[in-house]
N, CA, C and O atoms as a MOPAC input file, in Angstrom:
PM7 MOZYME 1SCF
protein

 N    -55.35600 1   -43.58600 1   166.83300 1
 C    -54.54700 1   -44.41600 1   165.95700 1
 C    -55.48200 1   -45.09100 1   164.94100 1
 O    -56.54700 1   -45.55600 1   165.34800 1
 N    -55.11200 1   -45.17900 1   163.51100 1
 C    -56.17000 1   -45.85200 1   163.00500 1
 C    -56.00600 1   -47.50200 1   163.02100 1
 O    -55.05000 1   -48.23100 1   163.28900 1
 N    -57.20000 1   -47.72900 1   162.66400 1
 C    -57.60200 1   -49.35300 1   162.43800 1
 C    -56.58100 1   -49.89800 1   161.38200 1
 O    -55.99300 1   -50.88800 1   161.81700 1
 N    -56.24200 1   -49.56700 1   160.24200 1
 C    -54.67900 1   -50.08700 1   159.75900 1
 C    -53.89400 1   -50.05300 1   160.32500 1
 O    -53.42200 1   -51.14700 1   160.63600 1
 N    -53.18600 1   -48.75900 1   160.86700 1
 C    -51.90100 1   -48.74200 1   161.93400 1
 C    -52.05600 1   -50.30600 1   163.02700 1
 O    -51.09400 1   -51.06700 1   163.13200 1
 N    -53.13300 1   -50.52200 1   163.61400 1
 C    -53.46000 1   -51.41300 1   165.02300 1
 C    -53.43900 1   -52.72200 1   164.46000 1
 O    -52.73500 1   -53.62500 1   164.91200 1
 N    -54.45100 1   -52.87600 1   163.16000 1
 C    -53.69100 1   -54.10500 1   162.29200 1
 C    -52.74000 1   -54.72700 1   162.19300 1
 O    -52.46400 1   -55.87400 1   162.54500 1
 N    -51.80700 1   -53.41300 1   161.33600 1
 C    -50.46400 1   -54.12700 1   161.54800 1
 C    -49.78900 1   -54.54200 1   162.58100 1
 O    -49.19200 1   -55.61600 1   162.51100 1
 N    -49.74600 1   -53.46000 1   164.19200 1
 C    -49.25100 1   -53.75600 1   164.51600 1
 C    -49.73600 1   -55.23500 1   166.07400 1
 O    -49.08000 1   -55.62100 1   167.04100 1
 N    -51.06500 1   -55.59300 1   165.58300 1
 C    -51.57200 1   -56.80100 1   166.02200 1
 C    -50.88100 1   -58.31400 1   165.38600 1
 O    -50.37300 1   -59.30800 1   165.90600 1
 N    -51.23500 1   -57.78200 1   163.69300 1
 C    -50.24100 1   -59.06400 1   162.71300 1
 C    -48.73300 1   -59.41200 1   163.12600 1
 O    -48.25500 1   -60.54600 1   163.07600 1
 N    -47.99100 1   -58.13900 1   163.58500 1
 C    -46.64400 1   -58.29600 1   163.63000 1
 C    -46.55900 1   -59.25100 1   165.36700 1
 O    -45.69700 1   -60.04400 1   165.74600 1
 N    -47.43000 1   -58.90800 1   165.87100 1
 C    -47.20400 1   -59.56300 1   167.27300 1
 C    -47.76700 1   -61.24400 1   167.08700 1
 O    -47.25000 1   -62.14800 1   167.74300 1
 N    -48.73500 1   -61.45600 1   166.23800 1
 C    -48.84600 1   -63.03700 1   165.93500 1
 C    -47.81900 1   -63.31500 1   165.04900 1
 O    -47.57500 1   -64.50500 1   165.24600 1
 N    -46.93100 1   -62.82200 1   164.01500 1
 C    -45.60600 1   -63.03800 1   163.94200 1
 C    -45.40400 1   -63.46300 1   164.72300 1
 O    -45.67100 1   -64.66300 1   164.66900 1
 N    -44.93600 1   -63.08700 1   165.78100 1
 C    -43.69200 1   -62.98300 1   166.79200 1
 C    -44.30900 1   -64.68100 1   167.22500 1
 O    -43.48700 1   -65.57400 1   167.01900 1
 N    -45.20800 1   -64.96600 1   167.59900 1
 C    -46.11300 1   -66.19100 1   168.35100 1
 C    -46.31600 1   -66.73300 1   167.55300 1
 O    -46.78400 1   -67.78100 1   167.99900 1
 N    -46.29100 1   -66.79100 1   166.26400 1
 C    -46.68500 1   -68.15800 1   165.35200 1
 C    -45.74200 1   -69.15600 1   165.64800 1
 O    -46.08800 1   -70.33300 1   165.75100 1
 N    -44.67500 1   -68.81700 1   165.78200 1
 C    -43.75800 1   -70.29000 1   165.46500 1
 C    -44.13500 1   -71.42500 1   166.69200 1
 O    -43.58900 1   -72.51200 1   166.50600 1
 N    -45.07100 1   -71.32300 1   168.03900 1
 C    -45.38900 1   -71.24400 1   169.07000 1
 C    -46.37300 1   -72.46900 1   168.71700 1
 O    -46.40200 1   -73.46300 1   169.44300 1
 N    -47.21600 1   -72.34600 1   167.51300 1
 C    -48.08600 1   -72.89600 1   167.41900 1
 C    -49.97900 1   -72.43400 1   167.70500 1
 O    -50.48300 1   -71.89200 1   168.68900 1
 N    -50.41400 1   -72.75100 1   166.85300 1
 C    -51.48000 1   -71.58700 1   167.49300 1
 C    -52.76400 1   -71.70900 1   168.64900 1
 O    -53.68400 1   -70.93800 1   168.92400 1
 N    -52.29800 1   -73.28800 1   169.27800 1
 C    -52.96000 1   -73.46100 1   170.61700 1
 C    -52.26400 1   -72.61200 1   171.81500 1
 O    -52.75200 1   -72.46500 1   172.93600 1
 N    -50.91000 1   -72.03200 1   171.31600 1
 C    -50.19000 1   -71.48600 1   172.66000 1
 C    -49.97500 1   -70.01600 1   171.62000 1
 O    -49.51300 1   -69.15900 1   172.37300 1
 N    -50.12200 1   -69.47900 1   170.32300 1
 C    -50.05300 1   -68.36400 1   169.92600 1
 C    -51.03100 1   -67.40000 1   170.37300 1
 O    -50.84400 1   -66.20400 1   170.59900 1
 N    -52.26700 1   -68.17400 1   170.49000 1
 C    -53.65600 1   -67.49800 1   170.52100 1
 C    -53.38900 1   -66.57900 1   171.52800 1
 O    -52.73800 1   -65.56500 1   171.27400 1
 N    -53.88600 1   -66.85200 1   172.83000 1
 C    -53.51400 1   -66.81400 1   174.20100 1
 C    -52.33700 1   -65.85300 1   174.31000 1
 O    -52.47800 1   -64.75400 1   174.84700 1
 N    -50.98200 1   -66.33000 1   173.71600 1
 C    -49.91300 1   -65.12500 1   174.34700 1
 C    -50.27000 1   -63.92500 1   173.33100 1
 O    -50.05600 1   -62.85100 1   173.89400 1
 N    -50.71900 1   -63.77300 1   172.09000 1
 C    -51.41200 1   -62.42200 1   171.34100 1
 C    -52.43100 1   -61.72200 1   172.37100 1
 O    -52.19900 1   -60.65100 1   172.93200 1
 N    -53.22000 1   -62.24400 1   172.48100 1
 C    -54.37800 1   -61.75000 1   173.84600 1
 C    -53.92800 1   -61.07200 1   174.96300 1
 O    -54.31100 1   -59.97800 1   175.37900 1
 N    -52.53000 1   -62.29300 1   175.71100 1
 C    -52.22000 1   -61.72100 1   176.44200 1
 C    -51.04100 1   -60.51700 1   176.41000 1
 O    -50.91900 1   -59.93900 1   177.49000 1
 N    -50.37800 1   -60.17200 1   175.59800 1
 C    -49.65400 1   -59.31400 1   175.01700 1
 C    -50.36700 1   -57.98100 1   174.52500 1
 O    -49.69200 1   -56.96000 1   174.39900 1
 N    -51.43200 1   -57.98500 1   174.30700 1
 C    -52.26100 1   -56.85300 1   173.94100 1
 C    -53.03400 1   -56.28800 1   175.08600 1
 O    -53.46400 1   -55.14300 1   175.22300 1
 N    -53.13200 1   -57.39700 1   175.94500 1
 C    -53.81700 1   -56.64200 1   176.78400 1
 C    -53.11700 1   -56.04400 1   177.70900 1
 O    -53.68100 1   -55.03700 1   178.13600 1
 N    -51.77900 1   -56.35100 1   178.33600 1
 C    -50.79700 1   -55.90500 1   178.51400 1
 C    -50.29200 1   -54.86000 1   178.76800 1
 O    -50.20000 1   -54.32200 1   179.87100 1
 N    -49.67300 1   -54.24500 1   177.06800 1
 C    -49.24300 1   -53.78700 1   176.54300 1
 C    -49.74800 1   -52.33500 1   175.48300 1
 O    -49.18700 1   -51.37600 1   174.95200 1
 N    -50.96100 1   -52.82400 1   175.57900 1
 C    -51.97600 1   -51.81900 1   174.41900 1
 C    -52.73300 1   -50.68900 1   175.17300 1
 O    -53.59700 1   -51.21800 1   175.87200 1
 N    -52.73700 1   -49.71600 1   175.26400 1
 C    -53.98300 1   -48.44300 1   175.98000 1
 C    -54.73800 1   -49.00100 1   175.65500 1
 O    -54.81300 1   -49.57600 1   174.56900 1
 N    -55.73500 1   -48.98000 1   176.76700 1
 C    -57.42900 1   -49.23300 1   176.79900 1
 C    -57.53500 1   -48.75300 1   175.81800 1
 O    -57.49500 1   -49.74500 1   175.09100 1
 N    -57.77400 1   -47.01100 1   174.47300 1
 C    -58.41300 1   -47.21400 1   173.84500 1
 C    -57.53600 1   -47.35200 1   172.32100 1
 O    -57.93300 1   -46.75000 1   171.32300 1
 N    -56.14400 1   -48.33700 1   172.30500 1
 C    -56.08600 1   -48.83200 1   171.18000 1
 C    -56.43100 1   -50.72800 1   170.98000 1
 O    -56.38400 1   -51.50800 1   170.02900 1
 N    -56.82100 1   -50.86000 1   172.64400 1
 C    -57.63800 1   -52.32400 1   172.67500 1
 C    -59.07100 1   -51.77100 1   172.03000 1
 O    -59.54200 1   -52.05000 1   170.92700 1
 N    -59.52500 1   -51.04500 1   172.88900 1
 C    -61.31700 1   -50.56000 1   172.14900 1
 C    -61.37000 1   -50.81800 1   171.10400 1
 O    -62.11600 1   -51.70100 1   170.68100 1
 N    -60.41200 1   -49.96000 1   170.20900 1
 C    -60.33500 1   -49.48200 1   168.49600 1
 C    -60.13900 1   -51.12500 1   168.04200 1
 O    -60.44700 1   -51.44700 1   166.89500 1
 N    -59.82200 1   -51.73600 1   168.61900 1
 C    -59.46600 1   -53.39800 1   167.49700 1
 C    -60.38200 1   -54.27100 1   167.86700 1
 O    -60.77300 1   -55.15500 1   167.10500 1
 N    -60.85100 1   -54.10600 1   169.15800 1
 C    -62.45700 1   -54.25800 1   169.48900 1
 C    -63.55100 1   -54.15000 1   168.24000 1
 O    -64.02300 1   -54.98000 1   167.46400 1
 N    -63.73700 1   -52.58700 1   168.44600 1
 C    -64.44000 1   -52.28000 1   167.30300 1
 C    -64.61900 1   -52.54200 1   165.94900 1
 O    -65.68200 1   -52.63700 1   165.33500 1
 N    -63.10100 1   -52.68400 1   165.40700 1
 C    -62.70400 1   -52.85100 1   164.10800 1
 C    -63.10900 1   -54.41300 1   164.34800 1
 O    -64.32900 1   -54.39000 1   164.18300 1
 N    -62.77100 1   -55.64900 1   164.62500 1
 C    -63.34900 1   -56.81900 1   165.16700 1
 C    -64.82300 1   -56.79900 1   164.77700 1
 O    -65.20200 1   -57.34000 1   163.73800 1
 N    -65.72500 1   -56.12000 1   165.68100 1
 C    -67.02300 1   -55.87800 1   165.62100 1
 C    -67.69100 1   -55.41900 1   164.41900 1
 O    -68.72700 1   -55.95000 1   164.01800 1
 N    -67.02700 1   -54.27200 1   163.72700 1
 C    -67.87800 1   -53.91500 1   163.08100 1
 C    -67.52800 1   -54.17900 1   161.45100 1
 O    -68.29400 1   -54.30200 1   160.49500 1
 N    -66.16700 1   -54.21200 1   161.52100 1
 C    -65.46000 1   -55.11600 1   159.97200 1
 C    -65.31900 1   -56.50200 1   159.78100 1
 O    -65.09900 1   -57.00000 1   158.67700 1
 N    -65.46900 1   -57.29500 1   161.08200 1
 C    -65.36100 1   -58.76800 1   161.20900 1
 C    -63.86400 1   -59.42500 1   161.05700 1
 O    -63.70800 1   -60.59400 1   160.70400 1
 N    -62.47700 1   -58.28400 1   161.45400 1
 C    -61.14600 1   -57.96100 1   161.71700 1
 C    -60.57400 1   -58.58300 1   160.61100 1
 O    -59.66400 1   -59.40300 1   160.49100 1
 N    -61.64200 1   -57.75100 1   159.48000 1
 C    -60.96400 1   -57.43700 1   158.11700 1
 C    -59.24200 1   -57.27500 1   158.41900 1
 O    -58.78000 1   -56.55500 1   159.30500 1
 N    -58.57200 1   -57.96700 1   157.63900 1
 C    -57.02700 1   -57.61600 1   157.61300 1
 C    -56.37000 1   -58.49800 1   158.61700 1
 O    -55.28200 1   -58.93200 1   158.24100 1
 N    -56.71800 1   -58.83000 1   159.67000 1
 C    -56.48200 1   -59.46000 1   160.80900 1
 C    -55.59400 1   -60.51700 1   160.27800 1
 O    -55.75000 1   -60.69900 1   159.07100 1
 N    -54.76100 1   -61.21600 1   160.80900 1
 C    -54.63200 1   -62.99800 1   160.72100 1
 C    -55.19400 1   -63.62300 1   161.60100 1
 O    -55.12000 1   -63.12700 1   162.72500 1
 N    -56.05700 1   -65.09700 1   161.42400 1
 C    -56.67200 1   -65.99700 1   161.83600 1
 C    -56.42900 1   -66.03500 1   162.82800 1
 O    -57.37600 1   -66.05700 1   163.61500 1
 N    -54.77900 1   -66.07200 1   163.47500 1
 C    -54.90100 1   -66.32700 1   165.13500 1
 C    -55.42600 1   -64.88600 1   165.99300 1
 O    -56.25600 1   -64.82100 1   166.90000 1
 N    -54.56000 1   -63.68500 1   165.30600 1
 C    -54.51500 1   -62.71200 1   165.95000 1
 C    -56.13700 1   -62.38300 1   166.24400 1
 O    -56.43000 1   -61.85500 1   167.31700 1
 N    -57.22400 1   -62.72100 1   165.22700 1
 C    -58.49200 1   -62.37500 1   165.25800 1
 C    -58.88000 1   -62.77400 1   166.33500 1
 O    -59.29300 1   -62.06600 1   167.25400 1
 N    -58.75400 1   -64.31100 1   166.32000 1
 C    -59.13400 1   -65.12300 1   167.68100 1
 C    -58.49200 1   -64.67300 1   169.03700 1
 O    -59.01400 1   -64.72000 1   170.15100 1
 N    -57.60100 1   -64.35400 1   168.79400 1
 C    -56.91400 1   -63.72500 1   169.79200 1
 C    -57.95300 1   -62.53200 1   170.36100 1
 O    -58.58100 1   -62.66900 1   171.41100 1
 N    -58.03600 1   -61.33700 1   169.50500 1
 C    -58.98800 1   -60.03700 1   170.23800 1
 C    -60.43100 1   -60.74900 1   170.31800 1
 O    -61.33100 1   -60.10700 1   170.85900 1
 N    -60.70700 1   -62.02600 1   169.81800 1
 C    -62.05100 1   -61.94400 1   169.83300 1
 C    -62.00400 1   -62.42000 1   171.35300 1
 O    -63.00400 1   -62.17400 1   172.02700 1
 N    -61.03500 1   -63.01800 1   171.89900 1
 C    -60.68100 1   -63.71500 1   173.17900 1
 C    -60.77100 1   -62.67700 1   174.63100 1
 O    -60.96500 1   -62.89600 1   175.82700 1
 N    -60.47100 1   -61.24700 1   173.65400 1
 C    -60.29700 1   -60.39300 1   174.95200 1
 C    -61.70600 1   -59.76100 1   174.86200 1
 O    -62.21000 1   -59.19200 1   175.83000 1
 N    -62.21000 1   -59.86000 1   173.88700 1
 C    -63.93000 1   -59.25600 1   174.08800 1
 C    -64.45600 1   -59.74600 1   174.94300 1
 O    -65.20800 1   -59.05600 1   175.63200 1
 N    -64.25100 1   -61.25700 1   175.26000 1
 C    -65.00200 1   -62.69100 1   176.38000 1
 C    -64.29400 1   -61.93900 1   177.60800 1
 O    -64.95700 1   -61.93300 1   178.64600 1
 N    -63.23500 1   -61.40200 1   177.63700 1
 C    -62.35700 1   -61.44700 1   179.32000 1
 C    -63.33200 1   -59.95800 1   179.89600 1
 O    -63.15400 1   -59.50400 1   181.02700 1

């Protein structure tokens, strides 16, 4: 899957959790991806994270995968 496709569909899930606030958005993005996502379309946003600095990302959602790199 590419790194745009996983983008979007990372942005659309902090959608869903913004209205939440983003001390309790962060956390349910993280936990929703990890979830929900194949090991390697977590890797791929990993990577993209790592090596683009999650170019495209939104602010929470970033924090969010940068959250599952730590787990």
């Amino acid at each position: 899957m590419s790194p745009d496709r996983l983008i979007h569909m990372a942005n659309q899930i902090g959608k869903f959790f913004q209205s939440q606030g983003r001390d309790k958005a962060v956390p349910c993005i993280a936990e929703h991806i990890r979830k929900f996502w194949d090991p390697r379309m977590r890797s791929a946003i990993l990577t993209h994270l790592d090596q683009g600095g999650g170019a495209g990302l939104d602010p929470d959602v970033r924090d969010a995968i940068a959250t599952l790199k730590q787990a």
